[in-house]
DRENLO-906719 format. One record per residue: x, y, z of N, C-alpha, C in turn. Coordinates in steps of 0.1 Angstrom, whole numbers, plus 5000, padded with zeros to 4 digits. Layout:
<atoms>
XYZXYZXYZ...
</atoms>
This chain:
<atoms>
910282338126909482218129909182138116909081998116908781938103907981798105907181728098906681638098905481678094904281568093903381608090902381648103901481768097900981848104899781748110899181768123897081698128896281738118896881868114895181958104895782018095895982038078896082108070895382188065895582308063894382418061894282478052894082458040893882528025893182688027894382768022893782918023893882928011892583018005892183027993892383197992893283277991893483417992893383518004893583438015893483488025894783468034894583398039895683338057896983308049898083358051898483488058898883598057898283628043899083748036897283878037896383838036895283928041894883918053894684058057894184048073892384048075891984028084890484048087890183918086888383898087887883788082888083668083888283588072888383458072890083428076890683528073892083488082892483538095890883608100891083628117890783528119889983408114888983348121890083198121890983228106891983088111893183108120893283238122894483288131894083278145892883278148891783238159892383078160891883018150891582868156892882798154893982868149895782748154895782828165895782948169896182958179895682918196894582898194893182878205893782708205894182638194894282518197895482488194895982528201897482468205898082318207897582308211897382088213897382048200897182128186897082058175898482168167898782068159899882098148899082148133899582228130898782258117899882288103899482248092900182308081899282398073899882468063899082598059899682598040898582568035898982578021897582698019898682768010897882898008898182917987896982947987896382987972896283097967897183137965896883287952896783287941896483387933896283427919897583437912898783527916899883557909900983617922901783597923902883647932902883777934903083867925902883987929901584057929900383957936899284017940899284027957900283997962900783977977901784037980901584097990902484167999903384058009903484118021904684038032903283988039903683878049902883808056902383908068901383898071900783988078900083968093900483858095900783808111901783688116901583738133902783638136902083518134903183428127903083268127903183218136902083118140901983058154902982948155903582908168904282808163903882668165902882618170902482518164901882488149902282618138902382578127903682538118903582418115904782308112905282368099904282448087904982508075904082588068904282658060903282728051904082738038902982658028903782618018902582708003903482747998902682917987902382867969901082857969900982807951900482937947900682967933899783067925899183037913898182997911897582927901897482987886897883117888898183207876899083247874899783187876901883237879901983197859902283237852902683197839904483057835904783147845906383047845906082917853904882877857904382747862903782687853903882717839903282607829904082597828904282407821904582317811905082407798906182407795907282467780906082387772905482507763904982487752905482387741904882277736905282197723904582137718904082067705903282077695903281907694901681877704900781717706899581737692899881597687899181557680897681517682896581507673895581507676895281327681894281297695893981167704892681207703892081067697891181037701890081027716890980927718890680917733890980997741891681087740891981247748891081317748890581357730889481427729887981397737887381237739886581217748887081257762887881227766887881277784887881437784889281527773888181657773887281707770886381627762885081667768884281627776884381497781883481487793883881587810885381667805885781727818884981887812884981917805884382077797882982057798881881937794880781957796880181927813881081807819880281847830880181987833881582057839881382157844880782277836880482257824879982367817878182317824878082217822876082207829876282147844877482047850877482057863876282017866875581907858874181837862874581677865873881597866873881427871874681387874875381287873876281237884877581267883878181317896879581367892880581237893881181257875882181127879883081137885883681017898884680987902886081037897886281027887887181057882887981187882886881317884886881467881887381477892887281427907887981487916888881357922889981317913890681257915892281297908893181307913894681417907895081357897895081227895895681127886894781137875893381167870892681207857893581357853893981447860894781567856896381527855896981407861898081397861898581287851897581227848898081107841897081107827895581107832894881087817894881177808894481347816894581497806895881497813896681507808897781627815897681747804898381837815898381997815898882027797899881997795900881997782899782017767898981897774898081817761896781877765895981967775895382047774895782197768896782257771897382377764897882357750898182257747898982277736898582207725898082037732897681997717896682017707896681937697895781947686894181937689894281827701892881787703892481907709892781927718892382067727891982167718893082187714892382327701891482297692890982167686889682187679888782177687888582117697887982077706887182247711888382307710887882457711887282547702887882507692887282547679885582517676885582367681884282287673883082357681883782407698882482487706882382587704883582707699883182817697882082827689882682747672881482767665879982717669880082627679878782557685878082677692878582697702877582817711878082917711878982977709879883097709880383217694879983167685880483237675879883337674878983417683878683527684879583627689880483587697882083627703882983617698883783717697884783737698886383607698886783517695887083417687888283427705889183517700890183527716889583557728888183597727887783617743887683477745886783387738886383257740887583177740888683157736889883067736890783107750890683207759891283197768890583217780889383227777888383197788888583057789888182997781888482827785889282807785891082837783891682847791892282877804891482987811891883057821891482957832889482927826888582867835889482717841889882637829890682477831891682467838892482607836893982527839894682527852893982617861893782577875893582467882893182367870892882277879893682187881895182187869896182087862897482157879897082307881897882337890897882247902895982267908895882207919895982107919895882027911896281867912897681877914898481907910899681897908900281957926899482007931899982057942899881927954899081807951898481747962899981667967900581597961901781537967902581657973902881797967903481827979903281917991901781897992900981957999901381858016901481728009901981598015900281568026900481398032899381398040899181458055898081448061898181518076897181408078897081468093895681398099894681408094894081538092892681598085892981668079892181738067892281868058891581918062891182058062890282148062890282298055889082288049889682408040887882518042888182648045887582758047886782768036886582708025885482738014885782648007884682667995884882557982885782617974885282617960886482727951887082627952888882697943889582607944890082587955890382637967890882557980889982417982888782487979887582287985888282217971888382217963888782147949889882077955891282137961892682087967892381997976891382037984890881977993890681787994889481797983888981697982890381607975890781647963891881617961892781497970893281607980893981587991893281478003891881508004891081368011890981247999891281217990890681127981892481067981893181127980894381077980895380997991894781108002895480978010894580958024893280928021892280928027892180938039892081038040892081148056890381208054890081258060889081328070889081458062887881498060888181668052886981708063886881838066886381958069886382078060884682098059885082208048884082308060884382428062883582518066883382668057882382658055881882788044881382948056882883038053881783118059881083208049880983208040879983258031879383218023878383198012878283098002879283137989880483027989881483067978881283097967880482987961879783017952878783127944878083217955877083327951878183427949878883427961880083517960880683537944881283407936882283417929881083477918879683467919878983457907878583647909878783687921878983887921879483927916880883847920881983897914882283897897881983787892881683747883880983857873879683857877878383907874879084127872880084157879880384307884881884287874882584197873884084227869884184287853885284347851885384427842886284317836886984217844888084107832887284047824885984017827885583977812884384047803885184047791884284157788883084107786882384217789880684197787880284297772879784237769878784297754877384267751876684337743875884257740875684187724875984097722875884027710874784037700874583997690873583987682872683847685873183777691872083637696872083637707872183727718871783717726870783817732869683747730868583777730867683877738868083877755867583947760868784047766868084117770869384247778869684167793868684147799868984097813869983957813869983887799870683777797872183737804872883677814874083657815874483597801875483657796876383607786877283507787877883467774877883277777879683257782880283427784881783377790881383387805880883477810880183447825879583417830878883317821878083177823878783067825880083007817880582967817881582977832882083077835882583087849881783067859880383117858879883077873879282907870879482857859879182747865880082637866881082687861882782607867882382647884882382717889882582747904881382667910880082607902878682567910879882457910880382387896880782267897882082217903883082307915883982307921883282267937881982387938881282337950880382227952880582147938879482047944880581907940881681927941882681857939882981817956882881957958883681957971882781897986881481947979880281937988880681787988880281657979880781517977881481457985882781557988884281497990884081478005883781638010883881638022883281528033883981528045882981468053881781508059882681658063881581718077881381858063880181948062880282088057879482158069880482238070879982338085879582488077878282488086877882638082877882738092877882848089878082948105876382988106875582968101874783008104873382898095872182908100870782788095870582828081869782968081869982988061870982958053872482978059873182908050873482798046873382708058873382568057872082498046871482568051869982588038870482578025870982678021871482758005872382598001873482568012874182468008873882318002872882298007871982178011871282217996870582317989870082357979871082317968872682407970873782377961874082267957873782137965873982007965874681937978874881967990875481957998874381858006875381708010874081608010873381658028872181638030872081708039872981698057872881508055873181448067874581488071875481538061876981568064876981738068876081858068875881988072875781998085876282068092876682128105876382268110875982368120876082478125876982478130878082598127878682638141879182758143878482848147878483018149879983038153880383118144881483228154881383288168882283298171882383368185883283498189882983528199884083638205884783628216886283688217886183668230885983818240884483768247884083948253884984028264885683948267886583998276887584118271888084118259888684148253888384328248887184328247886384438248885984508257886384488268885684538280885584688284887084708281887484868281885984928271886484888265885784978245884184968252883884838258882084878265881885008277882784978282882585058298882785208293883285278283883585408277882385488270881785578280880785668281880985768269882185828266882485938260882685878242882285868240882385838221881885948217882785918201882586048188881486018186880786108179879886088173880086038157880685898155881285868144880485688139880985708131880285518123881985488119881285338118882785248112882085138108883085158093883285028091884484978085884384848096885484808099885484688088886084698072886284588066887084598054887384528045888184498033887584678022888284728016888084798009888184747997886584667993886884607979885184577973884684577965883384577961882384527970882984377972881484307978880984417991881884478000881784498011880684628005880784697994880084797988879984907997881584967997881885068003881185228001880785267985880785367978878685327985877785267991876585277997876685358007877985298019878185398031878685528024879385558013880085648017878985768017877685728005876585787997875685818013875485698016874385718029875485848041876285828040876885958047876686108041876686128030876186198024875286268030873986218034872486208042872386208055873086218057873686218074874486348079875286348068876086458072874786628068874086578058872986688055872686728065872386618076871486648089872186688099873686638101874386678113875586638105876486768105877186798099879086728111878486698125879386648133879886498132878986438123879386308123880486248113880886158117882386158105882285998106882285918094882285788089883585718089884185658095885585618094885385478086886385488074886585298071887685278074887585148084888685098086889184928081889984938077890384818070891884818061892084688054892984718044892684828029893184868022892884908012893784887996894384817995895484727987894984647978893984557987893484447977892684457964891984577962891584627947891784767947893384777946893784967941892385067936892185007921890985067915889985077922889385017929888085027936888385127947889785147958889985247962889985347961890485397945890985527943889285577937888285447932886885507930885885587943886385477951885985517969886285697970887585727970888085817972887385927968887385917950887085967940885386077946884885927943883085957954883486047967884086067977884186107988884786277981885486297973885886427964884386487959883686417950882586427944881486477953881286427962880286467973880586527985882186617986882186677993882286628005882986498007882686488024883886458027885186538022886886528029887286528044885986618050886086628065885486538072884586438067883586358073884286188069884386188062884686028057886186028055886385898064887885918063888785738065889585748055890285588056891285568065890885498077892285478085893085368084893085308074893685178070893185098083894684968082894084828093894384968105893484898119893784928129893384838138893584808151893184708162891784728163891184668161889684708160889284698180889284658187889084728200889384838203890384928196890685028202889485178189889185118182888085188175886985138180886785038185885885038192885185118205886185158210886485228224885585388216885885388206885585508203884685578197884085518189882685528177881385488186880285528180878885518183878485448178878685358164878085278157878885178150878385098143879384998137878384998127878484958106878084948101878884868091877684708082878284658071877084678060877984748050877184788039876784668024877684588028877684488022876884398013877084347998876184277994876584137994877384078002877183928004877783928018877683838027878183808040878083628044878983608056878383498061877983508074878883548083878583528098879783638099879583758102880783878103881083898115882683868115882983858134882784018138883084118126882984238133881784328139880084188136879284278142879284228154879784058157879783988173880984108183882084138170882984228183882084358187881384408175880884498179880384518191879184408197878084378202878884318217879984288212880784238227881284418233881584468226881684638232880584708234879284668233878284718236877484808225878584788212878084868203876784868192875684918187874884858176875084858167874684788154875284778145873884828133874384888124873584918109873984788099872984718095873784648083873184628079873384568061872284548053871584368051870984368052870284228051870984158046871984088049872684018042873483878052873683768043874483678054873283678064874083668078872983608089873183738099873683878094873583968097871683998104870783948098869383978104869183858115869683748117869583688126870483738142871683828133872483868147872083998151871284118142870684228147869184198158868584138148867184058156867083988160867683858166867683798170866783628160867783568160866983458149867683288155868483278163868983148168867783058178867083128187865883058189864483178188863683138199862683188207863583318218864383218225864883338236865783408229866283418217867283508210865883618205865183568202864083648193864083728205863283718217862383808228863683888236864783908230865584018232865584108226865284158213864884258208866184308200865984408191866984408183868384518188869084468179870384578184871184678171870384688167870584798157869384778150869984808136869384828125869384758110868684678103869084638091868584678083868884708066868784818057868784728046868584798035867984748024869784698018870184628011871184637999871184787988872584807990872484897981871585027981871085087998870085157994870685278002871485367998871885458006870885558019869785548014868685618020868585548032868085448027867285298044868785348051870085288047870885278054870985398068871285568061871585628065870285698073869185638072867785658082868285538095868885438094869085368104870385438113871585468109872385588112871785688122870585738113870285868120869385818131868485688138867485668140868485658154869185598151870185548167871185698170871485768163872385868166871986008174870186008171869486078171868686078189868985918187867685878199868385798214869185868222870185838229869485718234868185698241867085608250867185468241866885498222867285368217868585278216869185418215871185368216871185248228870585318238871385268251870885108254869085108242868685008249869284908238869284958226870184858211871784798219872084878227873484808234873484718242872584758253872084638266872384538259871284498246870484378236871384358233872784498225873584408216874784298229874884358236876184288250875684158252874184148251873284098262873683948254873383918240872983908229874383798227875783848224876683828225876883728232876383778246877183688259876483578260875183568259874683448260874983348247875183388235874883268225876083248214877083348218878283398206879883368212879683298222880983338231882083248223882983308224884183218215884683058222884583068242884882908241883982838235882582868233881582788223882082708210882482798206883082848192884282708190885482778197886482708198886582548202885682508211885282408219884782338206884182358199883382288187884182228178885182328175886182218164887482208172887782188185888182078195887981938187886481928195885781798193885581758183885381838176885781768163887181698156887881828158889281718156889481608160889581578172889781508180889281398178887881388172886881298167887281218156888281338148888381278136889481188134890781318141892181238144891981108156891381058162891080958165890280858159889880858147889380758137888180748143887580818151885780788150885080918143884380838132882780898120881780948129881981078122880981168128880081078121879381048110878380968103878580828101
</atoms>
């Protein structure tokens, strides 16, 4: 198929090469909306951080077209620019906004032709001005560091951005854009609405931003020290400062661009609105399920006495809390066995630490990785579902959960406490809760919530009722799907939502 696509869909390390999550949720909506044509530009780090595609391609998707924004044989051949005055001003007015990412964002930053025509890529890497330009800040705020940490931090942090511009012509135009987060997908995004003035949709299911600043805040790529000027211990240091506030100033680029910003849930539409996201352009629109789909995995009496969690094997999900809170569990009843299910690929190291911990504490018989699996058919089978998680948005796998009748353990996070206890109105409240929610990071709370349901058959049965109950009235996927219908349709027909 060829032409241009109704909807283009910026995937930021996900759709179609990771499974779960935000690429169930877009493998959900081309397929549910068939009536619409989609194209699929997808965003990675480096080529060989990807495997083979990992679902069938629908075929009302017209193309999927693959950038890596850290590929090295995608720079510009090195060669030696002389020092510009007037170059030097626009690099710095592009390095200090996003270094403070305060007052007015200029026009110009999220426009392709300032990276294509005024800075180009060549004359940020290579010339003269660039490199004093780098020099004049090290010694400014940085000369407490390390001289090469700081010279390719600010290169690593920039030159993403000479990519995504570069990507927008042959991303080509569609009806609408829509891109799953800010980061650099919302960056291509806006890009891509400012260029050939189309319609953007941005929907966040998590806050991108807090995210990148965990990650950030935990990663071992950059090194952390403590310096001689910097002052306090609790201090973020000024190369991971400098990163998380390139990312505030990607999302408040994008916040700008967009037309509509959809949140899956009220607090986070909140947090957005806080980030800079103007209010009048923020939207709700919950995830769904489809319950039918589940039905077997509810109506099945006979379950292990086992937990799952069903997600990515990689920090945020904070795998090494469950594995700890099993620990505590298994003290007590030695029959219960923790299954993670998910991918385990996407951060090797963090797996083989997973593992490592499961050696350490003795629980070879109890804790166990079943890679991906169809998550209905583990459903059919476990007593519990749990996310141990320190960031979330709206997690389809506690709605599937809750459509199988299952409860769920999770830790306060995302809008995880609005879908355990109810938080969408009054009548969501006076249904009562369907599991349990736990502290962050607290292997104890968690694995007292474990035992509190595993223990107490009368709570199980009534945490299920609530969780089915719960589901079916306020989560159901035609909801879901029916929503950005109308929306399309609103858009690709030239009538303003605002």
């Amino acid at each position: 198929m060829a032409g241009n696509p109704d909807v283009l869909l910026v995937a930021e390390g996900t759709y179609p090469y990771i499974r779960g999550g935000v690429s169930t949720w877009i493998h959900q909506l081309i397929t549910s909306l068939s009536e619409f044509s989609f194209g699929i530009i997808f965003l990675g780090s480096r080529r060989e951080d990807y495997n083979k595609i990992q679902y069938k391609i629908p075929k009302n998707v017209l193309f999927i077209k693959e950038f890596f924004l850290f590929d090295n044989q995608d720079k510009p051949e090195p060669k030696a620019l002389e020092r510009n005055e007037i170059l030097l001003k626009k690099i710095k007015s592009l390095h200090h906004w996003f270094k403070k990412n305060n007052g007015e964002l200029p026009e110009r930053l999220h426009k392709k032709d300032f990276y294509l025509k005024e800075v180009k890529e060549e004359e940020f890497l290579y010339g003269r001005t660039s490199w004093e330009f780098i020099c004049e800040n090290y010694m400014d705020f940085a000369e407490d560091l390390p001289f090469v940490d700081y010279f390719w931090t600010i290169r690593n942090i920039h030159s993403p951005l000479w990519r995504i511009a570069s990507i927008v012509e042959e991303a080509g135009s569609s009806g609408l854009v829509h891109s799953p987060s800010t980061g650099y997908a919302g960056f291509l995004a806006s890009l891509i609405r400012n260029s050939y003035n189309i319609p953007f949709i941005l929907t966040e299911h998590g806050i991108y931003t807090r995210e990148r600043k965990i990650d950030i805040l935990n990663s071992d790529w950059i090194q952390h020290k403590k310096f001689f000027y910097q002052k306090e211990y609790g201090e973020i240091d000024h190369l991971r400062k400098m990163w998380i506030n390139f990312f505030v100033g990607l999302g408040k680029i994008t916040y700008k661009t967009a037309s509509l910003i959809i949140s899956l849930f009220e607090d986070a539409r909140k947090v957005q609105v806080s980030l800079g996201a103007p209010v009048e352009k923020t939207k709700v629109i919950p995830n769904g399920v489809k319950i039918e789909v589940y039905e077997k995995a509810r109506k099945n009496q006979d379950r292990l006495p086992a937990i799952a969690l069903i997600g990515r094997v990689v920090p945020i999900k904070d795998i090494k809390t469950f594995i700890k809170a099993m620990r505590i569990v298994v003290d007590k009843n030695s029959s219960v066995e923790g299954w993670i299910v998910g991918p385990t690929d996407e951060d090797p190291d963090y797996f083989e630490e997973c593992k490592k911990l499961i050696e350490v504490l003795n629980l070879e018989n109890n804790v166990k990785f079943l890679g991906f699996q169809r998550v209905p058919d583990i459903l059919e089978k476990v007593k519990l579902t749990t996310l141990t998680s320190i960031s979330e948005g709206m997690p389809l796998v506690v709605l599937e959960s809750f459509a199988a009748g299952i409860p769920c353990v999770a830790t306060d996070v995302g809008s995880c406490r609005q879908l355990i206890y109810g938080g969408l109105n009054e009548e969501d409240r006076k249904l009562g809760r369907a599991g349990r929610i736990a502290t962050v990071a607290n292997p104890g709370d968690v694995a007292k919530g474990y035992l509190e349901l595993l223990e107490n058959e009368d709570e199980w049965q009534k945490c299920s009722r609530i969780a089915f109950e719960r589901v079916s009235r306020f989560y159901r996927f035609e909801t879901f799907i029916n929503s950005y219908r109308k929306l399309y349709k609103e858009l690709l027909n030239g009538r303003h939502i605002f």
